[in-house]
MARFI-39856 format. One record per residue (C-alpha): z, y, x; residue in one letter. Coordinates in steps of 0.1 Angstrom, whole numbers, padded with zeros to 4 digits, always signed. Layout:
# residues N
ZYXa
...
This chain:
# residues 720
-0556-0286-0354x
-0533-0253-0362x
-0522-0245-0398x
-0542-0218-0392x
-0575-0240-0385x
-0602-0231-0358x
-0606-0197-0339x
-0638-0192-0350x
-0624-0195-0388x
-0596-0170-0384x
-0621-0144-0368x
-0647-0149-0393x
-0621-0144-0420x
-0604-0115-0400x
-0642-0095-0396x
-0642-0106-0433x
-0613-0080-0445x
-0625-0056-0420x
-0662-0053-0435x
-0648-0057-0469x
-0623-0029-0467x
-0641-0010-0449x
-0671-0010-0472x
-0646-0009-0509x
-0648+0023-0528x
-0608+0023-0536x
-0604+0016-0499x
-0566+0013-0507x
-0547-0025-0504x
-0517-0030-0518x
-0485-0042-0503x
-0459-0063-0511x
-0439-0075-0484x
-0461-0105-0478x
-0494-0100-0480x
-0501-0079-0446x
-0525-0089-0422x
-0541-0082-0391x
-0572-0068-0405x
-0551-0042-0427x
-0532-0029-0396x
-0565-0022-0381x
-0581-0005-0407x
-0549+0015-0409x
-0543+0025-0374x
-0577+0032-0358x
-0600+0040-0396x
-0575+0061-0414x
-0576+0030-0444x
-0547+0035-0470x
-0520+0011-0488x
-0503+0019-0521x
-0472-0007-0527x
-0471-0030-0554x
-0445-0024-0587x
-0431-0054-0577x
-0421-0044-0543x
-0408-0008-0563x
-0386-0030-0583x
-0370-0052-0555x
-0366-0022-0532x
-0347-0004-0563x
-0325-0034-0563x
-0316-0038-0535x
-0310+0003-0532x
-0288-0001-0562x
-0267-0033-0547x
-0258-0012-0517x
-0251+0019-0537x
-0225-0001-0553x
-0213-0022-0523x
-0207+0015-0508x
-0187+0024-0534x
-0165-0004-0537x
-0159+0009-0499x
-0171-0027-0483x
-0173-0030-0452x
-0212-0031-0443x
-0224-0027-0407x
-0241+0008-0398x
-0229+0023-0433x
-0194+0031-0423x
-0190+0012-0393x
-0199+0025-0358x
-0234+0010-0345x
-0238-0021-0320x
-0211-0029-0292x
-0192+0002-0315x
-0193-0019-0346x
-0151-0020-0341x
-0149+0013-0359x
-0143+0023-0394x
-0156+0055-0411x
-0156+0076-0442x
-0180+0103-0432x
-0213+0079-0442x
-0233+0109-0443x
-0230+0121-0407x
-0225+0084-0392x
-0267+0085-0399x
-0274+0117-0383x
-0254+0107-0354x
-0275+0079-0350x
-0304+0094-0351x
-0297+0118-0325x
-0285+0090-0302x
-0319+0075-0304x
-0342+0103-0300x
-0336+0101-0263x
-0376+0095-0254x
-0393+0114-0223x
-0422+0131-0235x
-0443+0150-0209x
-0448+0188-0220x
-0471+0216-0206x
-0449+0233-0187x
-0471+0269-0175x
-0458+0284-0146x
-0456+0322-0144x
-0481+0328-0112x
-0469+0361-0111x
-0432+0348-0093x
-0454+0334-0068x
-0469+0368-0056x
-0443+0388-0061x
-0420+0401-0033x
-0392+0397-0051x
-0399+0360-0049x
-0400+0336-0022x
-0429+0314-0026x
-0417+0280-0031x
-0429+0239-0032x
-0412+0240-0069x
-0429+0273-0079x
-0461+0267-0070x
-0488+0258-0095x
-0491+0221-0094x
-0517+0197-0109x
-0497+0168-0128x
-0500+0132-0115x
-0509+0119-0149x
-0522+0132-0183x
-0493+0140-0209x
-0507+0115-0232x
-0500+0086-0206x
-0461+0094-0222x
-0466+0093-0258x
-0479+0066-0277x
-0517+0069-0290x
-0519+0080-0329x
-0531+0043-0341x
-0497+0027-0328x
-0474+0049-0346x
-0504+0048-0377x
-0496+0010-0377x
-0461+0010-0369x
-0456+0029-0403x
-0475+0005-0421x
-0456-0025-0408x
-0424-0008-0415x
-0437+0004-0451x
-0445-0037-0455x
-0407-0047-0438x
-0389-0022-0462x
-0414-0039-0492x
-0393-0072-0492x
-0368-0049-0509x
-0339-0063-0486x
-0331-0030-0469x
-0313-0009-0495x
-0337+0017-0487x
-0338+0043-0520x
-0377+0043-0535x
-0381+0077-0527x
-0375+0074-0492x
-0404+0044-0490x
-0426+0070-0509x
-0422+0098-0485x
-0426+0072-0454x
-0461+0065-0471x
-0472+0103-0485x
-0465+0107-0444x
-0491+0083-0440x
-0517+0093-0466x
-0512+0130-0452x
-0521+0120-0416x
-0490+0136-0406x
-0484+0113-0375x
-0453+0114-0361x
-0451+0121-0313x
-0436+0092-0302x
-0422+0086-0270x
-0442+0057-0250x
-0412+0043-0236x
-0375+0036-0240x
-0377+0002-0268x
-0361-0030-0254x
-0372-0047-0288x
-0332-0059-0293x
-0322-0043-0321x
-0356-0035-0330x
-0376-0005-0315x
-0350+0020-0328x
-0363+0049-0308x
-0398+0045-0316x
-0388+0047-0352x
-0362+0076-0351x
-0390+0096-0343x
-0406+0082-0373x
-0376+0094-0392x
-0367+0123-0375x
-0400+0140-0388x
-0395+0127-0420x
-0363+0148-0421x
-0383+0177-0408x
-0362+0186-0376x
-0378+0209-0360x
-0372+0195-0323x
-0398+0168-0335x
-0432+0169-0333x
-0462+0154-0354x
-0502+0153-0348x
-0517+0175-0382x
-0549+0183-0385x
-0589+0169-0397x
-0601+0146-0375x
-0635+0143-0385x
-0637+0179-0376x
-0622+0173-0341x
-0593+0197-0353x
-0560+0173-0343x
-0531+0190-0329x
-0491+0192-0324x
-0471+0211-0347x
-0433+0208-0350x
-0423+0186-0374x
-0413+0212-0403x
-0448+0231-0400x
-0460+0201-0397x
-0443+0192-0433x
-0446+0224-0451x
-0484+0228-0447x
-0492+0190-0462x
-0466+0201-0490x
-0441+0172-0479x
-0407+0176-0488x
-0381+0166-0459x
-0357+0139-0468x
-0321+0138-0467x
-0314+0101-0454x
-0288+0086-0477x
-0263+0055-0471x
-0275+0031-0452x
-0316+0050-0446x
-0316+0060-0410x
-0308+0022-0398x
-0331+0006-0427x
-0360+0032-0410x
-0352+0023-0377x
-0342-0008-0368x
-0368-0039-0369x
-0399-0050-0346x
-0422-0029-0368x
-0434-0013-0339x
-0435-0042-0315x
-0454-0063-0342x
-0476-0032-0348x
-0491-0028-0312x
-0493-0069-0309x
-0514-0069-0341x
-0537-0041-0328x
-0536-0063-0290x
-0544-0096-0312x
-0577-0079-0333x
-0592-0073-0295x
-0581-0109-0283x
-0598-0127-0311x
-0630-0104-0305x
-0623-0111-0264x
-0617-0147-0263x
-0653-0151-0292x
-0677-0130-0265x
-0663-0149-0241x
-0679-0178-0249x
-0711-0161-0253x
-0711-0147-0220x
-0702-0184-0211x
-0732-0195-0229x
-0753-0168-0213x
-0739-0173-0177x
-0754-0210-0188x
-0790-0203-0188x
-0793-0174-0161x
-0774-0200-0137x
-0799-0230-0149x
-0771-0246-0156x
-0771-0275-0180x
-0761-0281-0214x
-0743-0315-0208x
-0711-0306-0204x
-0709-0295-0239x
-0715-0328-0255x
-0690-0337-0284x
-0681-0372-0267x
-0663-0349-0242x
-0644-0331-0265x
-0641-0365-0287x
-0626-0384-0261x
-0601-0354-0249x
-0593-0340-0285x
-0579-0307-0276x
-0594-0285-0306x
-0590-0258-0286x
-0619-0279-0265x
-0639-0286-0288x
-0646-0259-0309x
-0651-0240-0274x
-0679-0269-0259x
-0693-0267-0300x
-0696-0231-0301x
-0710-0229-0264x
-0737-0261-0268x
-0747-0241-0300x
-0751-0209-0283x
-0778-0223-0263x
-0801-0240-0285x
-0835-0228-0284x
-0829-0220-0250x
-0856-0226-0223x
-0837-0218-0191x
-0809-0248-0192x
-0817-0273-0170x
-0821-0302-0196x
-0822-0325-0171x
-0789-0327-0161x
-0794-0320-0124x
-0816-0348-0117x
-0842-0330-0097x
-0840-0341-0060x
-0816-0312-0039x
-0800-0299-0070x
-0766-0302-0082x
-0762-0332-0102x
-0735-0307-0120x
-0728-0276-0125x
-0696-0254-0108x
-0670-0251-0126x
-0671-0218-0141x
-0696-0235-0167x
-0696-0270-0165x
-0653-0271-0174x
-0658-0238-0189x
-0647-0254-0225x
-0615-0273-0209x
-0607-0239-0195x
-0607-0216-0226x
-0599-0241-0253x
-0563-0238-0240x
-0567-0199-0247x
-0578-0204-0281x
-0548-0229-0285x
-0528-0204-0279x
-0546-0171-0295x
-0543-0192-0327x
-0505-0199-0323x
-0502-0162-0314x
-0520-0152-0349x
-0500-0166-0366x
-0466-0155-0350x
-0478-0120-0355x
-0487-0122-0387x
-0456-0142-0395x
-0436-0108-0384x
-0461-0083-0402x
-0448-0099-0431x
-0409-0101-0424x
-0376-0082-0433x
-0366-0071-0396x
-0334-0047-0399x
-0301-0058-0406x
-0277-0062-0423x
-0301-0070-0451x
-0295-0072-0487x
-0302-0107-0513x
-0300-0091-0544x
-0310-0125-0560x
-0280-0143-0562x
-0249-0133-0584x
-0228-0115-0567x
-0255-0099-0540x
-0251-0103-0510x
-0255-0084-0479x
-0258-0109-0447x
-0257-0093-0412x
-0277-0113-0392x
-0302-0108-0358x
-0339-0105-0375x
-0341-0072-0352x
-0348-0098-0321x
-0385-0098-0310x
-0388-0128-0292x
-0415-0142-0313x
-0436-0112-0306x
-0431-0110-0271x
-0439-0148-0272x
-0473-0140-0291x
-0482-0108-0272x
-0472-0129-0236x
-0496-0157-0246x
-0528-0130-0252x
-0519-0116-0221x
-0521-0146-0199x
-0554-0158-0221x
-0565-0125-0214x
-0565-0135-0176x
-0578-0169-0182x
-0607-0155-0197x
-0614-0128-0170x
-0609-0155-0143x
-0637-0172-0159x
-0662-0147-0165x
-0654-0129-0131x
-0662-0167-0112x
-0696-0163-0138x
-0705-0131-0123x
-0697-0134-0087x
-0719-0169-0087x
-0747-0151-0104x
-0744-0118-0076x
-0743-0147-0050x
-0780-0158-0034x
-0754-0190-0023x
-0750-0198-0061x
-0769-0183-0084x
-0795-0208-0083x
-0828-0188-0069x
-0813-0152-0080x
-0821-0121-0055x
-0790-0108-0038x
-0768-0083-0059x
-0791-0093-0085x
-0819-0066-0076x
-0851-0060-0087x
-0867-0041-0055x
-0865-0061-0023x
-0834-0073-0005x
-0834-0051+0024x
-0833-0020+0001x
-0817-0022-0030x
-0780-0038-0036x
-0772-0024-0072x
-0745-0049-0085x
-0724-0054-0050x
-0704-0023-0068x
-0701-0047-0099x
-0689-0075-0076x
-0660-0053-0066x
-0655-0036-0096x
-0644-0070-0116x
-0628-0079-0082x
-0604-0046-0088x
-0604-0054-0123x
-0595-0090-0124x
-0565-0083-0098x
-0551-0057-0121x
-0550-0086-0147x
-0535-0110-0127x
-0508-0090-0123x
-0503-0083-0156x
-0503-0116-0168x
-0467-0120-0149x
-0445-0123-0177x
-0419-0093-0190x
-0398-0113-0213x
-0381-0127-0182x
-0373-0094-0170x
-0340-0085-0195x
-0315-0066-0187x
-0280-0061-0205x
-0278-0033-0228x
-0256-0014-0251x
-0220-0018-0236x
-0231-0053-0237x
-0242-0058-0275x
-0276-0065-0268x
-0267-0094-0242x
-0306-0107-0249x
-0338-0084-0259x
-0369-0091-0264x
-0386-0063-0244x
-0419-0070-0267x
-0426-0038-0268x
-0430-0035-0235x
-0451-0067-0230x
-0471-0055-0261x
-0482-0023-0244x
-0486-0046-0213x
-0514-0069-0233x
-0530-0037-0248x
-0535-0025-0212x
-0548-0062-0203x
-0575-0066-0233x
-0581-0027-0219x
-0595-0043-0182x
-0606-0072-0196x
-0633-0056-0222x
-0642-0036-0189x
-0647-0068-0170x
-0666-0083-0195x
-0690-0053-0201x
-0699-0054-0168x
-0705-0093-0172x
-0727-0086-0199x
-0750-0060-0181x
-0752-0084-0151x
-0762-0114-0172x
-0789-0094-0188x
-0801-0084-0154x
-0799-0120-0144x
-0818-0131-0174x
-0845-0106-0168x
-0848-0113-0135x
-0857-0152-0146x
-0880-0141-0171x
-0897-0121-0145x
-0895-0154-0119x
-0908-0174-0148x
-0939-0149-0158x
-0951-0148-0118x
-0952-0183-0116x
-0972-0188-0151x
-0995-0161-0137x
-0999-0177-0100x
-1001-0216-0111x
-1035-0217-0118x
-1044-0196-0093x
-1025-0217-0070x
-1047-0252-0081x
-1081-0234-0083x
-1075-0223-0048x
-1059-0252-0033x
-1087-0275-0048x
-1114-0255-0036x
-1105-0253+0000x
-1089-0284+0010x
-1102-0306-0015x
-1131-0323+0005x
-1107-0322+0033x
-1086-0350+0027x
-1086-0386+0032x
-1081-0397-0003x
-1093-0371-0027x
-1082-0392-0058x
-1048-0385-0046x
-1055-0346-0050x
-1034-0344-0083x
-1001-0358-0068x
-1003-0337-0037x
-1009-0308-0056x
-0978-0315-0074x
-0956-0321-0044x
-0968-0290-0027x
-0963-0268-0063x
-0928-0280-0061x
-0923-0276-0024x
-0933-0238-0027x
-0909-0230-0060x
-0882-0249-0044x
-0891-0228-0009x
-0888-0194-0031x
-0857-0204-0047x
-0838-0211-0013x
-0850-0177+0001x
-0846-0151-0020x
-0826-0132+0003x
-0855-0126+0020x
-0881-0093+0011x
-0909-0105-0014x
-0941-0102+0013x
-0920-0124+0039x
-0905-0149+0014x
-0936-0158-0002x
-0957-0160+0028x
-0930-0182+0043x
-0930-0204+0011x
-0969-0209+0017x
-0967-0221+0049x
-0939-0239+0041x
-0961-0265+0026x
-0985-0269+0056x
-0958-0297+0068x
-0971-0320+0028x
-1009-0312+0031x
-1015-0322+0073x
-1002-0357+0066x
-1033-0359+0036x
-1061-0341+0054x
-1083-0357+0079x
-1080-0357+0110x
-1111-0328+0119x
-1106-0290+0130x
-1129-0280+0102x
-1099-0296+0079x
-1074-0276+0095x
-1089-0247+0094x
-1093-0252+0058x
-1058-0253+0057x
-1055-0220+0076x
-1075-0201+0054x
-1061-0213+0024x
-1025-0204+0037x
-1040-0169+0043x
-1059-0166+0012x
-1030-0175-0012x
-1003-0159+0005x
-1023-0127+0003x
-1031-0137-0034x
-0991-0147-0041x
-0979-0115-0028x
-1002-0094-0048x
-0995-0115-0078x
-0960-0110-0075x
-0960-0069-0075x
-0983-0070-0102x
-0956-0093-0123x
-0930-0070-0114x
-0947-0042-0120x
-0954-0050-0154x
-0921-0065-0162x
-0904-0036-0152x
-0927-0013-0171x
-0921-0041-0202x
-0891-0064-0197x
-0883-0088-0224x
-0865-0121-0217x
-0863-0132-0253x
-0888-0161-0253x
-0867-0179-0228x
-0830-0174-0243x
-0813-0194-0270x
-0804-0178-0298x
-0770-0162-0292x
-0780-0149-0260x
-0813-0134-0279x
-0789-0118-0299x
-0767-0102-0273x
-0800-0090-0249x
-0815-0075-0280x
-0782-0052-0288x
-0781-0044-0248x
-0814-0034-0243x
-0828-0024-0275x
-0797-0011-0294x
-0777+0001-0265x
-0805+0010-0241x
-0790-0003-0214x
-0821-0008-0192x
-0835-0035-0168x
-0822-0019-0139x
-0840-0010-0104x
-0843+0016-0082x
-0857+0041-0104x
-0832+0037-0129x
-0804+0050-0111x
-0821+0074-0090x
-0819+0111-0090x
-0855+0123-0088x
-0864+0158-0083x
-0902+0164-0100x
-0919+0197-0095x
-0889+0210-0076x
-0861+0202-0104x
-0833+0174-0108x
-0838+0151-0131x
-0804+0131-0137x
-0803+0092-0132x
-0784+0071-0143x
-0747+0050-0125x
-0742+0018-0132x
-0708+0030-0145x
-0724+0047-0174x
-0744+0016-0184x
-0711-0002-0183x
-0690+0020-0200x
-0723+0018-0226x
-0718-0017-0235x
-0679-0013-0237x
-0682+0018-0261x
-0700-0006-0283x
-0671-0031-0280x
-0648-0003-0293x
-0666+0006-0317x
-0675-0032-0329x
-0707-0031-0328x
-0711-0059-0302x
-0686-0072-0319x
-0700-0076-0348x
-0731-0092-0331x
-0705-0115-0316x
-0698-0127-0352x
-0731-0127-0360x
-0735-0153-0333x
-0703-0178-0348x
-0720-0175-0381x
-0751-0190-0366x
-0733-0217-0351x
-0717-0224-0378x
-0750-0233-0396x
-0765-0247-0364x
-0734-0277-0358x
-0711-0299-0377x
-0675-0279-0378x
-0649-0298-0350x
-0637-0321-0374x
-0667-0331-0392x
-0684-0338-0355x
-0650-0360-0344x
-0648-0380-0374x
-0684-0391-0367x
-0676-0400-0330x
């Protein structure tokens, strides 16, 4: 076990903050340099949450402020104060004050993609020839694809508000204070999506950051009310003036304490590790729930397993998943032991807990990396003003590498875990598979309906996408700076990489998630047809063949083995429209009854009317079930408790129906259109409610019951 303890642990205390925060009337933390976490960033970047810093981070920022101001005076040499910058640290200067600016403008060298209007009157005019580059083009991409979204450069301030907190940058108080009034006015820097190798520290993310604090007007910043929908670009000076923010003039050492450090980096990989934990917990619901509508078993969850192999990562997964399904009336509790069943399941269930332990090995290793570097002093040189004399050590705590190596192991759990659930679905769209499931997992018959073949190559599109992003982009360095920056941590780059790979993989899994509730349905409405038809099916079998066989007192048993042969018929042709398939599953059990009746025409024709009365009857029986369930669906009595949990939020709370013809169909009553629905909005239903969190918070809802329901891992291996 981690320092950190179990997965489930660090999300339960991470949704902990987040409900707290959210719901505190101050609504403002305090930090100190050490006291960050992932939660905070969140609440930050994407809720407009605010931080005040503590008077002890005041006092050791004003230290180490006034040990550089003398340092500076006494004319020491001190890199980036009056020395050139990187492989141009060789040279000496006097002119401090425009050594900054310089430096600034050398890193404001982002490509940000403008409107660009072109005058349509050149191109009807005869004084103009009408040209490819003068005529009005549509752009390839939206302009936003080259700036970074609001909540990164939200968080990115907060990290480097929490870096400059240790009080090790020589970084005057004021200048911390107008970093954070930026903040508290919502006056959110334009920053260029690319151009960081995370060496030095993203340097030209944050001169951006800087650049607006100085109020140049070349710079631009998002102003404006958002709950009124009113955001929009202003130069950097408006942008200033009309929140009343003074510009700065960067002192000393300012412009390299502002911009060089993984605050960025380490902001984007704690945003990327909020939607891994939240990722990497449904998963093992929709594990849980891919369970039961696969009749799979709940065997290969039992502690000896994970007891006998002690991965944590293992057995908290098999605990959380054997949980999920108590109360559950669709796993196969036997084990596979019926005749012509697997005795196990496939693989994407039965080793489903061997497969994502390793991920939440590795989420847990990545939590704590990242919040390890929330919580660090990233630029350099950097300033102990705890020892007599102070001392200011130049040293490399710019480099990245531990964030790339924490975003790089969320992005290849992040394909783990849509390998997994995209083996779930496909086995559940599968007739060859899914254990008795219709085709494409319809509702109508076969031949006409095949609603989720677009799913199966949706998270067949989806799932390639993240296969290729799970190819790793630390390895991909390249030389930089005259070469100064020999080795860079490009984490960054891989952050934004993993943010686009939790991005397809909350896709993947919404789609999961509608399918399983389909599939669930789908049994529920198997399981209500067969409850209706049984007795049906003994009255009538009784009644015409019973004084036709030899050996009435065996009556019982052969009704039995002919029940059986006739579910087990239906379950191996469901490919097959309803009226064929269960009149073939009727007669299919001609072949048990002949061998017990005797040996008289009036006995077979017994037998002839009986397979004409009750496949009549099983048909009928079987519209009239689906009928109803379709007017009424509800799967609930036949789902353990965390799949309950996620059917009720799908169907009830998100309204995401059972799905059949009519629910996607564009009808046209008295003459007008009425609109259907796609099975893309349905999707993109459930994953709104991811972004949001309220599935996620169902998802927690779900640990918390487990919790209650089984020992924690430890308690359950010390007893094995």
């Amino acid at each position: 076990m981690t320092a950190s303890g179990s997965l489930n642990k660090i999300l339960l205390t991470h949704w902990d903050v987040l409900e707290r925060q959210s719901a505190s009337p101050a609504g403002t933390k305090t930090i100190n340099g050490h006291n960050l976490d992932i939660a905070t960033v969140v609440l930050v970047a994407r809720h407009n949450s605010l931080v005040g810093i503590s008077d002890d981070a005041r006092r050791n920022i004003g230290a180490s402020a006034r040990v550089l101001e003398v340092k500076t005076a006494s004319e020491e040499v001190i890199y980036g104060i009056n020395t050139g910058f990187g492989g141009n640290a060789d040279t000496r200067t006097k002119a401090v004050d425009a050594l900054k600016k310089d430096l600034l403008r050398g890193l404001q060298y982002g490509i940000i993609a403008e409107d660009t209007p072109i005058n349509l009157s050149l191109c009807d005019s005869k004084k103009h020839q009408r040209t490819f580059s003068s005529t009005p083009a549509l752009s390839l991409d939206h302009d936003a694809k080259s700036v970074m979204p609001e909540s990164w450069v939200r968080a990115s301030m907060l990290v480097r508000l929490n870096s400059l907190a240790h009080g090790a940058s020589g970084i005057l108080p004021s200048t911390v204070d107008a970093l954070l009034r930026l903040l508290h006015k919502d006056v959110i820097p334009r920053v260029p999506l690319r151009g960081s190798i995370s060496a030095s520290g993203d340097l030209s993310p944050l001169a951006y950051v800087a650049g607006v604090l100085e109020g140049k007007p070349s710079l631009k910043a998002y102003v404006g009310d958002r709950e009124k929908a009113e955001r929009h670009v202003k130069q950097a000076d408006v942008a200033l003036s009309e929140q009343s923010i003074a510009p700065i003039v960067l002192k000393a050492r300012e412009g390299l304490a502002l911009v060089n450090g993984t605050s960025v980096s380490a902001a984007v990989a704690a945003l990327a590790m909020h939607e891994a934990l939240c990722s990497i917990a449904l998963s093992q619901i929709l594990t849980a729930m891919s369970v039961e509508a696969l009749r799979g078993t709940d065997e290969s969850f039992d502690r000896f397993l994970a007891a006998v192999r002690p991965h944590w990562g293992q057995a908290e997964s098999s605990r959380n998943i054997h949980a999920y399904l108590k109360q559950s009336r669709l796993v196969d509790r036997d084990g596979g032991s019926r005749e012509s069943s697997l005795r196990q399941d496939r693989y994407s269930i039965r080793t489903a807990s061997q497969w994502l332990g390793p991920a939440l090995e590795d989420l847990a290793l990545a939590n704590d990396q990242i919040t390890t570097e929330l919580n660090s002093a990233t630029d350099n040189p950097l300033i102990d003003s705890n020892t007599s004399p102070a001392r200011v050590l130049h040293g490399g705590n710019f480099q990245a590498k531990a964030v790339t190596s924490a975003v790089e192991k969320i992005r290849q759990s992040a394909q783990s875990i849509g390998r997994l659930l995209f083996t779930q679905c496909t086995e559940l769209i599968n007739p060859t598979t899914s254990r008795g499931l219709p085709p494409n997992l319809v509702a109508a018959e076969p031949s006409e309906s095949f609603i989720f073949k677009g799913t199966d190559i949706l998270i067949a599109s989806l799932l390639s996408e993240l296969g290729f992003l799970a190819n790793p982009v630390g390895s991909h360095v390249q030389t930089a700076e005259m070469g100064n920056q020999g080795v860079n941590s490009l984490a960054l780059i891989s952050a934004r990489y993993t943010i686009d790979a939790l991005d397809i993989l909350s896709q993947l899994a919404a789609a999961h998630l509608v399918a399983l509730c389909q599939a669930l349905d789908l049994r529920a409405l198997q399981a209500r047809f067969l409850v209706s038809l049984e007795p049906g099916f003994d009255v009538s079998l009784k009644r015409y063949l019973y004084a036709q066989l030899k050996t009435p007192t065996k009556f019982d048993a052969l009704r039995n083995t002919c029940w059986k042969a006739f579910t087990t018929r239906l379950e191996n042709t469901t490919t097959l429209d309803s009226t064929i398939r269960i009149h073939g599953a009727v007669s299919s059990i001609q072949a048990f009854i002949i061998p017990s009746l005797e040996p008289r025409a009036e006995a077979f024709k017994a037998l002839m009317n009986w397979t004409d009365f009750f496949g009549k009857h099983a048909v009928d029986s079987f519209k009239v079930a689906r009928d109803q369930y379709i007017m009424s669906p509800d799967a609930t009595p036949l789902l353990g408790r965390a799949s309950k949990r996620m059917y009720a939020l799908v169907r009830t709370k998100l309204k995401v129906p059972f799905i059949g013809l009519e629910t996607l169909a564009t009808r046209k009553p008295g003459g007008k259109f009425e609109k259907g629905v796609t099975m893309g909005e349905l999707n993109s239903k459930v994953r709104t409610a991811m972004m949001t969190g309220e599935l996620y918070k169902a998802v927690v809802e779900c640990i918390k019951d487990a919790d209650r329901e089984e020992p924690s891992n430890t308690q359950a291996l010390a007893k094995l």
